[in-house]
N, CA, C, O and CB atoms as a CASP TS submission, in Angstrom:
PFRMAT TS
TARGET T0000
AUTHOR 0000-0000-0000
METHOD Language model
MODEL 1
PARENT N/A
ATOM      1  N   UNK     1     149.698   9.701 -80.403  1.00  0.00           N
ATOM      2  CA  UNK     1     150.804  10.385 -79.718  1.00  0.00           C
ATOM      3  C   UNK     1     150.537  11.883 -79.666  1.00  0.00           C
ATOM      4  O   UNK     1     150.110  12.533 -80.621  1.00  0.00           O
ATOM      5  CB  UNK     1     152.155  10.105 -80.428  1.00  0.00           C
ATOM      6  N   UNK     2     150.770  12.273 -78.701  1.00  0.00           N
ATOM      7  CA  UNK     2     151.038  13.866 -78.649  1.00  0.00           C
ATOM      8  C   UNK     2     151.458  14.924 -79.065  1.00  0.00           C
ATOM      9  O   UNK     2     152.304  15.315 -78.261  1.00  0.00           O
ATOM     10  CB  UNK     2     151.382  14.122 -78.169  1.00  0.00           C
ATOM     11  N   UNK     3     151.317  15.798 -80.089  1.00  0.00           N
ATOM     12  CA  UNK     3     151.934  16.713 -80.950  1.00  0.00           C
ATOM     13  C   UNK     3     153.180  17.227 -79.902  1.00  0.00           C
ATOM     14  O   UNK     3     154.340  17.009 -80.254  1.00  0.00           O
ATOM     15  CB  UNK     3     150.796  17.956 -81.526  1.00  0.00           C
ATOM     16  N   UNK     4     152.969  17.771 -78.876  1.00  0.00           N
ATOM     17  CA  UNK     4     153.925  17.993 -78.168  1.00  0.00           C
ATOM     18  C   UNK     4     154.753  17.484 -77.125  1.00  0.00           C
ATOM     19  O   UNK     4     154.841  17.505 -75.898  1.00  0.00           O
ATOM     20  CB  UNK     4     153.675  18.632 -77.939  1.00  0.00           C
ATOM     21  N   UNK     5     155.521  16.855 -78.477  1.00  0.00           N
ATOM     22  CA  UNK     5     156.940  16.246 -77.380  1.00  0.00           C
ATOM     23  C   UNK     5     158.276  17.128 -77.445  1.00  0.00           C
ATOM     24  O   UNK     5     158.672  17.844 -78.364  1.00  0.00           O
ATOM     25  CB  UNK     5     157.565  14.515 -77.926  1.00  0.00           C
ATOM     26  N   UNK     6     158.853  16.864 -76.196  1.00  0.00           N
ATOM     27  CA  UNK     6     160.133  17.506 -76.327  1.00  0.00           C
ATOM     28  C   UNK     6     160.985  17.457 -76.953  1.00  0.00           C
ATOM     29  O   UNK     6     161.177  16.241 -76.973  1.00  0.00           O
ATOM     30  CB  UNK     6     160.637  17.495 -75.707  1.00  0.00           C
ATOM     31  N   UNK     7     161.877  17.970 -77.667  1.00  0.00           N
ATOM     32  CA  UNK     7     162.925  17.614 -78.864  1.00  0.00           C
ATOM     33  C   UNK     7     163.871  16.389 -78.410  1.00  0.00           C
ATOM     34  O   UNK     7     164.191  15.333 -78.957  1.00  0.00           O
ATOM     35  CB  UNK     7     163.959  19.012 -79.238  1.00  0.00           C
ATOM     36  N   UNK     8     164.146  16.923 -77.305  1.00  0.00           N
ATOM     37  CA  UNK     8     165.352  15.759 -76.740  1.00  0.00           C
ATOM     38  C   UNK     8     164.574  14.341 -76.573  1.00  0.00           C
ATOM     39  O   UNK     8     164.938  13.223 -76.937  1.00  0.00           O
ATOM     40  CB  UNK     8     166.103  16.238 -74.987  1.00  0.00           C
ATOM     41  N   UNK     9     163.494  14.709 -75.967  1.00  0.00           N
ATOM     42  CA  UNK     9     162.451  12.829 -75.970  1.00  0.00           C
ATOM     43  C   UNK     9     162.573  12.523 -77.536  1.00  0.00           C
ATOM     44  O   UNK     9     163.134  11.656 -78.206  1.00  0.00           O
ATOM     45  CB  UNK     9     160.078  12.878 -75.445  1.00  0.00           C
ATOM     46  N   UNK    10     162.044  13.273 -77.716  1.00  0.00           N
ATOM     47  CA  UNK    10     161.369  12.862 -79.601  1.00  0.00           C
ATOM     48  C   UNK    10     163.246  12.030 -80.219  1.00  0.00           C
ATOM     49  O   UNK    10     163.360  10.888 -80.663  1.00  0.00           O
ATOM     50  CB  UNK    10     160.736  15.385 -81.114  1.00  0.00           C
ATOM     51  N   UNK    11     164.275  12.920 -80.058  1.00  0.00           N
ATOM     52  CA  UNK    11     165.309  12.276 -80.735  1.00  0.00           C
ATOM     53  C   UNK    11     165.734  10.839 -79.778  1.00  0.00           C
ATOM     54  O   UNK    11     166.016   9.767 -80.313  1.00  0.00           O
ATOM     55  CB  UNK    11     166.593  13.432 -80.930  1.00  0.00           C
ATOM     56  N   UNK    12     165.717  11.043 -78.366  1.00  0.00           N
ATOM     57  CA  UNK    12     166.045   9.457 -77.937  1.00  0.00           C
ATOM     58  C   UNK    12     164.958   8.612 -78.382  1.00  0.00           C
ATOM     59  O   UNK    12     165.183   7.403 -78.419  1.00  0.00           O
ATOM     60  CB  UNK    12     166.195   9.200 -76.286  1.00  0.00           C
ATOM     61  N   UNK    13     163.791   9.049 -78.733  1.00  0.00           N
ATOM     62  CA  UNK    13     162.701   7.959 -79.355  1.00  0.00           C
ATOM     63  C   UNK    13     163.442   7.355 -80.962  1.00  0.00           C
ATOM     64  O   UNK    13     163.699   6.277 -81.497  1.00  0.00           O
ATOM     65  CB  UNK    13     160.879   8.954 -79.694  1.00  0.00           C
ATOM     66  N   UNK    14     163.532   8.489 -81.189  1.00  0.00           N
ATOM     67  CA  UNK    14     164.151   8.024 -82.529  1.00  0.00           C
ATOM     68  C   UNK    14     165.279   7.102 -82.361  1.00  0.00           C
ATOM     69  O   UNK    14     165.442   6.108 -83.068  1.00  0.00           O
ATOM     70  CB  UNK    14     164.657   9.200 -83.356  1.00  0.00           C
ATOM     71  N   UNK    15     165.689   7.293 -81.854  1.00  0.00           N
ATOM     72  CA  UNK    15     167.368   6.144 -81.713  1.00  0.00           C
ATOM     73  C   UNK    15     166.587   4.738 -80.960  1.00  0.00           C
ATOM     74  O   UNK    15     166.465   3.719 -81.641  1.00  0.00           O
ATOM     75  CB  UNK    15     169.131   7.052 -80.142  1.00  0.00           C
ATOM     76  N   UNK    16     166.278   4.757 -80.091  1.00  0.00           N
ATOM     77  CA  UNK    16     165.387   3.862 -79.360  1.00  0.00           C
ATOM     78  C   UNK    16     164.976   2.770 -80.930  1.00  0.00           C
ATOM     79  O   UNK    16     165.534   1.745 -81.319  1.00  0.00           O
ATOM     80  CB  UNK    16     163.819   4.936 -78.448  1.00  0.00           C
ATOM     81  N   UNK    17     163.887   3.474 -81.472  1.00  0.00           N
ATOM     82  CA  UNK    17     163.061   2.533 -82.090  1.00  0.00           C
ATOM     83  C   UNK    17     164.030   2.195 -83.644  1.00  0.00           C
ATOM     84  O   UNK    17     163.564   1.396 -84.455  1.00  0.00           O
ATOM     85  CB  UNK    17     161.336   3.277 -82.295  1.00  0.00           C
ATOM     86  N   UNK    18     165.412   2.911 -83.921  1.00  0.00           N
ATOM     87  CA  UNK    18     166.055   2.750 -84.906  1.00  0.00           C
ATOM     88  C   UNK    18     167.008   1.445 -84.410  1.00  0.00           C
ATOM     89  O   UNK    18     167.457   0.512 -85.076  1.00  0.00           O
ATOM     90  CB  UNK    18     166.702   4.096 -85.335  1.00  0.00           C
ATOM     91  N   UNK    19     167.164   1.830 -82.631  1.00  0.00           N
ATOM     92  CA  UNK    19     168.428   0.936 -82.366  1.00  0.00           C
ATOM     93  C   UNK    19     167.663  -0.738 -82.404  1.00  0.00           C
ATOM     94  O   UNK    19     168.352  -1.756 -82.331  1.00  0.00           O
ATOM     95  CB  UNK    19     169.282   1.424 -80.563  1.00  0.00           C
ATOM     96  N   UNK    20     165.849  -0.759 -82.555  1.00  0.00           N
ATOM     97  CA  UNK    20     165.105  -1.955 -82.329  1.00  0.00           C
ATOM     98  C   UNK    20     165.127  -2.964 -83.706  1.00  0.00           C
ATOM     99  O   UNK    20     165.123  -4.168 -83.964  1.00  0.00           O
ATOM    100  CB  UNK    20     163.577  -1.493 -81.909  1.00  0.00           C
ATOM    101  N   UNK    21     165.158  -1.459 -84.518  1.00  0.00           N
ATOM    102  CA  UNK    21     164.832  -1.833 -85.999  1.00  0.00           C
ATOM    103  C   UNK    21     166.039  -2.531 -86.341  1.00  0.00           C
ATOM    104  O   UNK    21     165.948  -3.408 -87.200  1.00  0.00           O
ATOM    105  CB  UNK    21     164.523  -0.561 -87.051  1.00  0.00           C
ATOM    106  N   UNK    22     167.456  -2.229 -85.673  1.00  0.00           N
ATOM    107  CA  UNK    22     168.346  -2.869 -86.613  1.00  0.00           C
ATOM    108  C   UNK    22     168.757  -4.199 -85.571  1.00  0.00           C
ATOM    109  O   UNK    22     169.367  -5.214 -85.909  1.00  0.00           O
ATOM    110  CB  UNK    22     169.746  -1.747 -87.174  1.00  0.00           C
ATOM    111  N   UNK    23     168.327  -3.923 -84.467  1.00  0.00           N
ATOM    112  CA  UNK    23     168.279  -5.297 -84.099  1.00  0.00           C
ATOM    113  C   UNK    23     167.785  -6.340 -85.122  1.00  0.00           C
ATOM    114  O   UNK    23     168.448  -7.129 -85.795  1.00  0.00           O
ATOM    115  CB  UNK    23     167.475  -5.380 -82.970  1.00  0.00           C
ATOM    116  N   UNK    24     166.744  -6.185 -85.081  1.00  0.00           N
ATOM    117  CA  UNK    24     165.908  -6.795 -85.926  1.00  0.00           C
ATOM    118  C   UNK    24     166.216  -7.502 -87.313  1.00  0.00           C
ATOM    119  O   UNK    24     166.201  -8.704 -87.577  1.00  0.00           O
ATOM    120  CB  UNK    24     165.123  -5.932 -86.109  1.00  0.00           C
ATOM    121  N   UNK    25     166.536  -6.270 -88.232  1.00  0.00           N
ATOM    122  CA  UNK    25     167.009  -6.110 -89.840  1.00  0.00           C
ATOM    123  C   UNK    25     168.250  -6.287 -90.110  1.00  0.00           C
ATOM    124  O   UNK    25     168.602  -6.512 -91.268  1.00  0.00           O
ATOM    125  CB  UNK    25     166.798  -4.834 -90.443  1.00  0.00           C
ATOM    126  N   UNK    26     169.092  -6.219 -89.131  1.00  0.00           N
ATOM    127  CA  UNK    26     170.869  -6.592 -89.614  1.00  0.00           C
ATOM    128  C   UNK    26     171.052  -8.031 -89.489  1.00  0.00           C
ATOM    129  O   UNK    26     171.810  -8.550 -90.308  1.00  0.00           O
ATOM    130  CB  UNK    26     172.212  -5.844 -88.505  1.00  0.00           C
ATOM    131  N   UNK    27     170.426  -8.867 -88.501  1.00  0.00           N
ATOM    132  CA  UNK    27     171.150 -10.282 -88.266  1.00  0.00           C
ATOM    133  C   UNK    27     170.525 -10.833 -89.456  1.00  0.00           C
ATOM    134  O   UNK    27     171.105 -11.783 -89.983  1.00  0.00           O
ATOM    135  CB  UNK    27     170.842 -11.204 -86.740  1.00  0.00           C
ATOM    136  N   UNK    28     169.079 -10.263 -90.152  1.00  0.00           N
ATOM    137  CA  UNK    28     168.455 -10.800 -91.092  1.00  0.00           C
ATOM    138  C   UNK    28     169.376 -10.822 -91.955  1.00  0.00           C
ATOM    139  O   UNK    28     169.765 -11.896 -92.414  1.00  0.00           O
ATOM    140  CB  UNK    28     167.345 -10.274 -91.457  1.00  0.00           C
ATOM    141  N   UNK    29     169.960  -9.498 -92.382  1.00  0.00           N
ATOM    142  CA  UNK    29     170.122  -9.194 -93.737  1.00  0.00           C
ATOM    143  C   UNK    29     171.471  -9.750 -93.806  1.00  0.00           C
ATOM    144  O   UNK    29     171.993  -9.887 -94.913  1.00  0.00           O
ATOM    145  CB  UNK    29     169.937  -7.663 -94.177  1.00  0.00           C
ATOM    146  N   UNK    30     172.232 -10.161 -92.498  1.00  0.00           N
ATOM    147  CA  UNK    30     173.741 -11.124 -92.461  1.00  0.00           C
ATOM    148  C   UNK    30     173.270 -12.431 -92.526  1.00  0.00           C
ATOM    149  O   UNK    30     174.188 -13.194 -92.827  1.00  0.00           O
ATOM    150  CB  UNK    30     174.787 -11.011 -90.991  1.00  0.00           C
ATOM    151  N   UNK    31     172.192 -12.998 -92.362  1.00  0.00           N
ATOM    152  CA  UNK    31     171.635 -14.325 -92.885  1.00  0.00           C
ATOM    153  C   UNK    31     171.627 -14.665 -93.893  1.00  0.00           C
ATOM    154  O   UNK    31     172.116 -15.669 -94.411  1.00  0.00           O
ATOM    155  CB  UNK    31     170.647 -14.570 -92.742  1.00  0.00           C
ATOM    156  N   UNK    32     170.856 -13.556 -94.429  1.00  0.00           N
ATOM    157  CA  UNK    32     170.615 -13.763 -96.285  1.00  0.00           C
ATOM    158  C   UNK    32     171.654 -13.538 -96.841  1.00  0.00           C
ATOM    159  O   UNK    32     171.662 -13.671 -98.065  1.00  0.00           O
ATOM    160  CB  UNK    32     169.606 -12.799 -97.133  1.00  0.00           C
ATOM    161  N   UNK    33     172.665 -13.197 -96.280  1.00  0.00           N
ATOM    162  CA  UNK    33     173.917 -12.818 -97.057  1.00  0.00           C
ATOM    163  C   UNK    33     174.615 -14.207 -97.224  1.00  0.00           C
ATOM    164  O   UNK    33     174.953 -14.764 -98.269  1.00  0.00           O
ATOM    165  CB  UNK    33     174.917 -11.657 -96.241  1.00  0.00           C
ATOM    166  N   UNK    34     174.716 -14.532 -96.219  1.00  0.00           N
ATOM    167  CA  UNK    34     175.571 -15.734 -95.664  1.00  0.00           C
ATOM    168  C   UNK    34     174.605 -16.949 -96.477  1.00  0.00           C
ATOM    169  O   UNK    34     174.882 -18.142 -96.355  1.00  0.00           O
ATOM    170  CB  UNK    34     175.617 -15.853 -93.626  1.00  0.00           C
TER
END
């Protein structure tokens, strides 16, 4: 990746790949709960 990204890209990246992660990790972790 490119040292220079724009702040505003760089933070929707961040939400992007956080909003993937909890896709991911919440239905799990309400599985194992359940």
């Amino acid at each position: 990746m490119p040292t220079k990204i724009p702040k505003r890209y760089r933070k929707n990246n961040d939400k992007n790949q956080l909003s993937q992660f909890n896709m991911i990790i919440i239905p799990f972790i309400i599985m194992f709960l359940k």
